[in-house]
C-alpha positions in Angstrom: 85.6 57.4 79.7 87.6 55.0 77.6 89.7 58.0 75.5 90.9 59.4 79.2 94.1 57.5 78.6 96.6 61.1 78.7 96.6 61.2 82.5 98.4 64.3 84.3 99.8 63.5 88.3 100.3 66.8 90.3 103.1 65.8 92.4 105.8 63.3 93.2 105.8 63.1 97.1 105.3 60.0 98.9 101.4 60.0 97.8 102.5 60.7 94.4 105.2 58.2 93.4 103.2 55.7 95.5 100.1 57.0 92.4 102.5 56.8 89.6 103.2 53.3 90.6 99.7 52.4 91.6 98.6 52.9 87.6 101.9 51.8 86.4 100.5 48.3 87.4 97.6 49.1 85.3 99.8 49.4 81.7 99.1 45.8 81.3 95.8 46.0 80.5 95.8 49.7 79.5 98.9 49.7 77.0 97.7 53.1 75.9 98.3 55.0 79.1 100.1 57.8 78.7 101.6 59.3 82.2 102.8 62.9 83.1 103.8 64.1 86.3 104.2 67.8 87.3 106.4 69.2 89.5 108.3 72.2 90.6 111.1 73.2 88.2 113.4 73.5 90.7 113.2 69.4 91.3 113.8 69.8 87.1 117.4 71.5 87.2 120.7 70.2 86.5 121.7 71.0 90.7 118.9 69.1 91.9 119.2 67.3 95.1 120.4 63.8 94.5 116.5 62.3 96.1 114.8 64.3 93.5 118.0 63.2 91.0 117.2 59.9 92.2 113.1 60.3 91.6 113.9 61.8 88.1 115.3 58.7 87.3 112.8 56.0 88.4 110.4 58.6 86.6 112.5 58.4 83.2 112.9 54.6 83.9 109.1 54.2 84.1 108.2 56.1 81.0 106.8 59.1 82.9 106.5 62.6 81.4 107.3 65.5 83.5 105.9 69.2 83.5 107.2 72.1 85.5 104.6 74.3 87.3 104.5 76.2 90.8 101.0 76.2 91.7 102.1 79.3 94.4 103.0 81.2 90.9 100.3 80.7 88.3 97.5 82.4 88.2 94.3 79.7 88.0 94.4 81.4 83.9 98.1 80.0 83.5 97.2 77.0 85.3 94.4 75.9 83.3 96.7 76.2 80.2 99.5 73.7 81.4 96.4 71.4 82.5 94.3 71.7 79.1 96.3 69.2 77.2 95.4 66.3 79.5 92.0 64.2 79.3 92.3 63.4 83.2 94.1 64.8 86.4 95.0 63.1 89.6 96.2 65.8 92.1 98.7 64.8 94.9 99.6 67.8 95.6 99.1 67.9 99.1 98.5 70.9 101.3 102.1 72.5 100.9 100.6 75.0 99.2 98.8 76.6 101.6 95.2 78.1 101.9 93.8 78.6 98.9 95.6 76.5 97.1 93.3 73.6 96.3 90.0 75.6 95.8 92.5 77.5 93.1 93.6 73.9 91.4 90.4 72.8 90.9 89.0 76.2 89.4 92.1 75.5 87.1 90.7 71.9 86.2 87.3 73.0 85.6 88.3 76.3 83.5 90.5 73.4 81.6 87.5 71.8 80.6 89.3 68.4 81.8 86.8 65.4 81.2 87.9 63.5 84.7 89.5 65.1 87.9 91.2 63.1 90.9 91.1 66.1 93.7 93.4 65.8 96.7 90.9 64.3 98.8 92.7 61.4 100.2 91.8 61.9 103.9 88.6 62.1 106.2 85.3 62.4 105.2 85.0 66.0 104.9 81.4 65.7 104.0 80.6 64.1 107.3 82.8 67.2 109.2 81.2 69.5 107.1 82.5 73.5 107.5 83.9 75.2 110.5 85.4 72.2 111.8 88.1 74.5 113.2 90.6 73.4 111.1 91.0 75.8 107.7 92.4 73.1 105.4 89.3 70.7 106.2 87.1 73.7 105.4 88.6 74.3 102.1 88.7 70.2 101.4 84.9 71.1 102.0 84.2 73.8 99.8 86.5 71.9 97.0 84.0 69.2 97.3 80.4 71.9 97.0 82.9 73.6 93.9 82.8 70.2 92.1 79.0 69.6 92.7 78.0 72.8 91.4 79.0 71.9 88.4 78.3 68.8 85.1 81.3 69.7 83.1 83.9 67.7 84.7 83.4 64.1 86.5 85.1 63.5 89.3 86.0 61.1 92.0 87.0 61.4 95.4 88.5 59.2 97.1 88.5 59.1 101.0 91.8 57.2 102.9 91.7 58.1 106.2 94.7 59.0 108.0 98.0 58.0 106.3 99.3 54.9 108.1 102.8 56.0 108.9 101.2 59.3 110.6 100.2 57.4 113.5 103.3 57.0 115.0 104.4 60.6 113.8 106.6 62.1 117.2 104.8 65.5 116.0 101.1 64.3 115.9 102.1 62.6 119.5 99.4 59.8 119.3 101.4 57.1 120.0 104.8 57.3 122.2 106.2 54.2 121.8 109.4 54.6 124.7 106.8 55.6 126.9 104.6 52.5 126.2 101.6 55.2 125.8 99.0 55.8 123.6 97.2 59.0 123.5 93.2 58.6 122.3 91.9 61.9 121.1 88.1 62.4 122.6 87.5 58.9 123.9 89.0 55.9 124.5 86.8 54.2 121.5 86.9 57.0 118.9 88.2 54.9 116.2 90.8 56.2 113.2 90.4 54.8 109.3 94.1 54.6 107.9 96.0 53.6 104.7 99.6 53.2 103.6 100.1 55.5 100.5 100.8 52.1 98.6 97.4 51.1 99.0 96.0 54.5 98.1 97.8 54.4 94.8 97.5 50.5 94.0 93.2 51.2 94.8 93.3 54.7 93.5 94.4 53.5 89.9 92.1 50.0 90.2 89.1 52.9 90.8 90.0 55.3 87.6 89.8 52.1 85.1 87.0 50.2 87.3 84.4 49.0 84.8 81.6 50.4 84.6 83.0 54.0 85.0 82.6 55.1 88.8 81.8 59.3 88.3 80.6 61.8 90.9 81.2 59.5 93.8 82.7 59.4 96.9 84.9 55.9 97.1 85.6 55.2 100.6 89.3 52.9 101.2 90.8 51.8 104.4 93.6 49.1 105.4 92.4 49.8 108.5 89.8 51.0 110.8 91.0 50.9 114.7 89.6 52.3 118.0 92.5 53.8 119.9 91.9 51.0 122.7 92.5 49.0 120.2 95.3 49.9 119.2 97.1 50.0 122.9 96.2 46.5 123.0 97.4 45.6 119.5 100.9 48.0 120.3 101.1 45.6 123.9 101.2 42.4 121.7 103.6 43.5 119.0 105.7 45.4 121.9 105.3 42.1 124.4 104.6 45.4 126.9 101.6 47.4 128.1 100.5 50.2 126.7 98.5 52.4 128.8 96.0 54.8 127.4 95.4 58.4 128.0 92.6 60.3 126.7 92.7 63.3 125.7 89.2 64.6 126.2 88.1 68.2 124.0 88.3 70.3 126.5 91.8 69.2 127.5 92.7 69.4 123.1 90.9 72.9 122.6 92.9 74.5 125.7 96.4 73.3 124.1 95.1 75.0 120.5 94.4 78.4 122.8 97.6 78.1 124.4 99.8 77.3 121.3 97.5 78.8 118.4 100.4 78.3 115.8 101.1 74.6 116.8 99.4 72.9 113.9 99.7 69.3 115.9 97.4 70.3 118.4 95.0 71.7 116.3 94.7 68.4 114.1 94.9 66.7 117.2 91.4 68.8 118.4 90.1 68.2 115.0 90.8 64.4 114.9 88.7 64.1 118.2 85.3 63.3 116.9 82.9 60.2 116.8 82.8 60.7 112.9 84.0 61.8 109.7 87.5 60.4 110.6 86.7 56.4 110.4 84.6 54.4 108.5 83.6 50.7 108.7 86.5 48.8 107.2 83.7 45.8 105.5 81.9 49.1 103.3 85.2 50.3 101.7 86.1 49.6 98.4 89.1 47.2 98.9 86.6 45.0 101.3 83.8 44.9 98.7 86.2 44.0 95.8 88.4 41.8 98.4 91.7 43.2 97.4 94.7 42.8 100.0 95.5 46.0 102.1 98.0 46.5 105.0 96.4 47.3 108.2 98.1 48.6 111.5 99.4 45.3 112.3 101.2 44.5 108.8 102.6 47.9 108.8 103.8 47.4 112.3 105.6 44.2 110.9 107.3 45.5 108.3 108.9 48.9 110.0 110.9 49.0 112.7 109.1 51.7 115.1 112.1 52.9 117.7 110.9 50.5 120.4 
C-alpha cells in the first residue's frame, strides 16, 4: 500500500478538519502525501460565509487541495469520476446526506476502482447491532459494511469510535442535564457508552492508514473512553462538587416517546442507544490502548470545556 500516497477527504466538518489534521501530523515521515478535500461548491464561492472563508484558509495554509462535489447531485456514475483520480479515500461525510447516501458513496468508490477506502464508519459497532435496529441510518451503516465484504477489489478499513465525546452533553440528545444535576442512563443504570473527541479519531485514524504492516479488511476499534452511565453521575458529582442523580430510562419508557413523537430523531437514537452492546467496547482492546497512545477521556474533556454548570 505504499503508492496510496494521493489521499481524497470527503468533508470538512468537525470530523473532517479534525482528519485533515490528524494526517497532516503524518507529512513528517510521509513527505509524499498529497491531500485533497472535497466539499460543496457553495463553501468554494467568492460569498462564502466567513467560517467556511475562514476553513478555506487554514486549508490553503496546510497545503490542502479542494474538489467541489454534492453527493445529493451526482449520480454514483459522476461520482466515481471525481473519485477515480485518487489512490485512497477517507469519507467524513457524515449522515447529512440522508438515506441512501452512504450505500451510494461507497458504490462510487468501488465503481472507481479506488485501491483503499475509509467509509464513514466512525461510530458504534454496527456489526454487533446488526439490521433492523430501528434506526435507518444504522441499518444502512450495516449494509455499507456486507457491500464492502462482498467484494476483493478495494481494501478497506473501518474504524469504530463510539459516540463523539462532545455529544454527551448535547441539550438535544438530553443524556446529561447538567442545571438539573441529572443524568439520564438509557436501558440501565450500567449500560456503558464508548466515546472519542474527533481529535483523537483523526490523530488515530491517520496513525491506522500508515500503520506498518498494512492493516486491510479490518475493523479497528478506538475509544478515549468507555463509561457506564453510573459512572458517569459519579464522575459529573466530583467535577461538579454536586450530586448527580440518575434516571433510567428503561425501553419501554424510550420506545413510547419514539411512538409518540415519530419525527423526533433524539428519541429515536436515544431508544437505539439503549442496549448492553454494540455501543461500548472495552477501552484495554482498542487500538490507542494496545499501541499506548494518549487519548482524552470524559474527564479530560470535562477539564478543558466549560459545560454551562
Amino acid at each position: 500500500m505504499s503508492q496510496c500516497r494521493n489521499i481524497l477527504i470527503l468533508g470538512a466538518g468537525e470530523l473532517g478538519m479534525a482528519m485533515i489534521e490528524g494526517f497532516i501530523k503524518q507529512r513528517q515521515t510521509n513527505p509524499d502525501m498529497r491531500l485533497t478535500v472535497l466539499l460543496r461548491a457553495s463553501s468554494l464561492q467568492r460569498n462564502a460565509s466567513p467560517a467556511q472563508a475562514d476553513r478555506l484558509k487554514k486549508l490553503t495554509d496546510w497545503g490542502v487541495e479542494t474538489v467541489a462535489a454534492d453527493f445529493n447531485v451526482l449520480t454514483v456514475e459522476a461520482l466515481a469520476q471525481v473519485f477515480a483520480p485518487y489512490d485512497a479515500i477517507v469519507n467524513c461525510s457524515g449522515f447529512v446526506g440522508g438515506p441512501g447516501t452512504q450505500l451510494k458513496i461507497t458504490r462510487a468508490v468501488l465503481l472507481a476502482n479506488i485501491a483503499r477506502y475509509f467509509p464513514w464508519q466512525f461510530g458504534v459497532d454496527y456489526d454487533r447491532i446488526g439490521m433492523g435496529s430501528g434506526q435507518p441510518v444504522w441499518d444502512e451503516q450495516w449494509a455499507v459494511r456486507q457491500l464492502l465484504r462482498s467484494q476483493q477489489q478495494t481494501r478497506w478499513v473501518i474504524v469504530s469510535t463510539g459516540m463523539f465525546t462532545s455529544f454527551l452533553f448535547e441539550a438535544s440528545f438530553g443524556l446529561v442535564d447538567v442545571p438539573a444535576r441529572k443524568v439520564h442512563a438509557l436501558g440501565d443504570a450500567n449500560y456503558a457508552l464508548t466515546l472519542t473527541t474527533p481529535e483523537d479519531i483523526g490523530t488515530l485514524t491517520a496513525m491506522i492508514f500508515f500503520h506498518s504492516p498494512v492493516i486491510e479488511n479490518e475493523v479497528v476499534y478506538l475509544a478515549g473512553d468507555t463509561i457506564t452511565y453510573r459512572q458517569l453521575a459519579d464522575l459529573l458529582s466530583r467535577h461538579y462538587h454536586t450530586p448527580f442523580s440518575l434516571d433510567v430510562n428503561d425501553k419501554a419508557f424510550l420506545a413510547a416517546a419514539v411512538e409518540n413523537s415519530p419525527d423526533d430523531l433524539s428519541a429515536a437514537y436515544r431508544l437505539a442507544f439503549a442496549r448492553p452492546d454494540g455501543v461500548a467496547w472495552q477501552k484495554a482492546e482498542t487500538y490507542n490502548a494496545r499501541h499506548q497512545i494518549e487519548v482524552k477521556d470524559v474527564k479530560a474533556w470535562l477539564a478543558e470545556h466549560k459545560t454551562p454548570g
